[in-house]
LOZANU-77142 format. One record per residue (C-alpha): x, y, z. Coordinates in steps of 0.001 Angstrom, whole numbers, plus 500000, padded with zeros to 6 digits. Layout:
<nodes>
XYZ/...
</nodes>
This chain:
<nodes>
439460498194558332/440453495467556446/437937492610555105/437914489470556655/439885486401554878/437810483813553695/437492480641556155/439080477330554444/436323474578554623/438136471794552832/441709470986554083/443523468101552495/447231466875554189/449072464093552318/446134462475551098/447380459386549651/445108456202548062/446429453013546369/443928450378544593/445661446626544211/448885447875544922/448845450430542351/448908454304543789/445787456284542347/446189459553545008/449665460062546001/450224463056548821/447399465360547953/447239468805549952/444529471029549199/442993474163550982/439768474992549629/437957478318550836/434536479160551289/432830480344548204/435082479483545845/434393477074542533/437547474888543022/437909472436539694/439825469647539245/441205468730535438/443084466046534905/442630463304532073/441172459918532439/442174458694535395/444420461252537151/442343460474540314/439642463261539680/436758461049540962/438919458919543421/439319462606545463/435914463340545465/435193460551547117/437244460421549530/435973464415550228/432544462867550251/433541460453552680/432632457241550718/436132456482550338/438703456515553180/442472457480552205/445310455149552915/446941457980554748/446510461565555575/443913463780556647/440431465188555184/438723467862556901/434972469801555833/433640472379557661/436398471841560568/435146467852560742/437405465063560312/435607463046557394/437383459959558373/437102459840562324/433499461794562335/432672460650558324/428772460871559774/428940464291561320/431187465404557998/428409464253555324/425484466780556793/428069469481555426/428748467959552182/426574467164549330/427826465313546366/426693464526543201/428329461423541476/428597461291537812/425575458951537894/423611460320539921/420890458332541727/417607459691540504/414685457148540663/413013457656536967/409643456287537909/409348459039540184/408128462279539153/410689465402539919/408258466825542579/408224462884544235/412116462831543676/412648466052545516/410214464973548318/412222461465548204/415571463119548453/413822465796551465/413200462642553243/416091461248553396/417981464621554613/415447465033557378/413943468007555534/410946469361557661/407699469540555467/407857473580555600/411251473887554358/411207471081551998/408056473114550295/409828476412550572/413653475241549244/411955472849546350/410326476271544714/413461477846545042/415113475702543618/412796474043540543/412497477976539778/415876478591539253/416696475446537112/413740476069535401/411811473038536288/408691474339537945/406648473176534541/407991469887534939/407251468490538491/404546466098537385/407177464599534594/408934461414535471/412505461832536028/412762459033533201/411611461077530550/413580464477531332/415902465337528908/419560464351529589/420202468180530670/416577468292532534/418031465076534519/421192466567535773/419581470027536897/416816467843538726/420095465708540240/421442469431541627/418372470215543069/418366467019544713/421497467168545859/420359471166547706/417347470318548688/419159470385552219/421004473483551837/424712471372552317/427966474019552667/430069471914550570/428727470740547390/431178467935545293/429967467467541396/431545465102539528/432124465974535848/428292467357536346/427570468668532894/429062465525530916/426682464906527382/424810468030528466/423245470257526002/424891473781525798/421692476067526962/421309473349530250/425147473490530615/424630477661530888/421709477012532970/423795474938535289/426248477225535612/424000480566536714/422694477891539558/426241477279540720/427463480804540229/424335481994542250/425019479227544913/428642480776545407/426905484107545813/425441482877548958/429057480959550246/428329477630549226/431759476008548606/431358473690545453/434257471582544064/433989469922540500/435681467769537904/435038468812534718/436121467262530835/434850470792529171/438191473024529439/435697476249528918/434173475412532338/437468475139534067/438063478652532742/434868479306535070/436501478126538064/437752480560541048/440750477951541323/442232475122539446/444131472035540345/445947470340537415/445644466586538421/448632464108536289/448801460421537910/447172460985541170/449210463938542091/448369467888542110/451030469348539777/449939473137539920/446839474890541394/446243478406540632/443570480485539374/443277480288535393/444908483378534682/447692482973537093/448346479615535509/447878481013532069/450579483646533004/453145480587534455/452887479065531141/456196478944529217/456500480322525823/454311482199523448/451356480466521364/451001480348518460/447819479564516115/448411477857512607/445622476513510289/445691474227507393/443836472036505375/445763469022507158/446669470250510555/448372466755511148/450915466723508682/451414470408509886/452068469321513352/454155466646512118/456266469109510043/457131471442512681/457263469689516015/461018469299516030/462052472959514724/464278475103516786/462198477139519307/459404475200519256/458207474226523104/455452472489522438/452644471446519652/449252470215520344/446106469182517680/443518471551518587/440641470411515871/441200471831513019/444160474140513403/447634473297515584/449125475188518726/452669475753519241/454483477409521770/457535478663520825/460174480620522592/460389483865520665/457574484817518841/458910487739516450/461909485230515312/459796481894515376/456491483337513045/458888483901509722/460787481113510420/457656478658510188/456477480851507327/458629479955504978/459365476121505959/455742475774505173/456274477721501937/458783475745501358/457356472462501767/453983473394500063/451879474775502394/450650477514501149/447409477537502828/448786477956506481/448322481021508532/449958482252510940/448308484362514229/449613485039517915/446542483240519792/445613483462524054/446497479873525608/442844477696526402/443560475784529957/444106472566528073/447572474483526299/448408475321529844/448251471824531014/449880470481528313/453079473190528921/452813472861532956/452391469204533107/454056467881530540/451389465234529434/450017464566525815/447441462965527224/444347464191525950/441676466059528822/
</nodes>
């Protein structure tokens, strides 16, 4: 007996969305299934935040349609938003509230009853590991404290759907991993969640990934699938000066791509075996002594780069 598929609780056709004449979203289709982490990664505006609005129902598209939970967000955008929760990049806590006062705040205004409000906030200040906290004001939380008190917020009615925009931006590392077991937890029991997300280790996280360039989806795949449809071999090199390195072999034969990864340079190239002692003795030769060579495993941003074509940083 075979298991059943997972149901699809966020359907996108042709979404489109222009802003003074200028296109921001242009003919988005997306089907999102229950459970999953879906991220979006994209530069600077790519339209990241632009589609979670519109999922959110905040923001109506131009054209096309937006469905949650089987609900048209744009002819029923009321019924639609008691599936969804979302959680902005600012999101609105009231800092001279205390957490406890901004959970009961944010009960309120979900029509939490008293019993469950009082059962879910435990839960939940438990497992982001606020429960010592709840007499704090939300003003003098931590930056990481603030956005796990923002997540429980946004639970505190148990939503389906739950839209974070780029949620872990400036967060410490230990909150960031705290945030994460929460939303990997939250999948556990079906709750879809779609993000946007600037950290390309996060993205690695992610059930699925859509690569967002100027408004449109250029590939969506899980990360190793898309790791696998990447072109080429990569290649690691490091050097005192990985800028003049980049500079130096950017236009050899067989290179596909280069891109500045810190302090060392990746380069795809078509043949590995021929391409490592060719570069290994240009740099020789033009004084480089210091660079080394090694075969490295392609990060998400070296897949964008190679499937999208853009330089432009994530």
């Amino acid at each position: 007996m075979s298991a059943t598929a997972p149901e699809i609780t966020i359907r996108t056709q042709g979404v489109s969305r222009s802003f003074g004449g200028v296109l921001a979203i242009n003919k988005v289709d997306m089907a999102i299934l229950q459970g999953e982490i879906f991220g979006l990664v994209g530069p600077d505006g790519a339209g990241k935040t632009t589609i979670m609005r519109m999922l959110a129902g905040i923001l109506a598209p131009d054209s096309g349609v937006i469905s949650v939970d089987g609900v048209d967000v744009v002819r029923d955008a009321e019924v639609a938003k008691r599936h969804v929760s979302y959680m902005p990049q600012r999101f609105g806590l009231y800092e001279d509230l205390t957490v406890k006062e901004n959970l009961f705040f944010y009960g309120e205004l979900f029509s939490v009853s008293r019993k469950d409000r009082l059962a879910r906030s435990k839960e939940l200040l438990a497992a982001a590991g606020l429960q010592p906290f709840q007499s704090r004001l939300a003003g003098q939380l931590s930056g990481g404290m603030k956005q796990k008190l923002g997540l429980v917020c946004a639970l505190i009615h148990t939503p389906r759907i739950l839209l974070l925009d780029e949620p872990t931006t400036g967060v410490d590392p230990v909150s960031r991993r705290d945030f994460w077991a929460i939303l990997y937890n939250l999948r556990e029991s079906g709750v879809t969640i779609v993000l946007s997300t600037a950290y390309m280790d996060e993205a690695e996280r992610c059930s699925r990934l859509a690569l967002l360039h100027a408004g449109e989806i250029r590939h969506c795949d899980t990360p190793e699938r898309l790791k696998q449809a990447m072109p080429g071999a990569l290649l690691a090199i490091t050097s005192q000066d990985p800028r003049a390195l980049r500079a130096l072999i950017a236009d050899r034969p067989g290179v596909l791509g280069v891109l500045l990864m810190g302090d060392r340079v990746h380069v795809r190239v078509d043949d590995p075996s021929r391409r490592i002692p060719e570069l290994t003795t240009l740099l020789a030769a033009q004084g480089v002594a210091d660079a080394v060579i090694t075969p490295a495993e392609p990060g998400i941003e070296d897949v964008f780069v190679a499937l999208v074509g853009a330089q432009t940083p994530l």
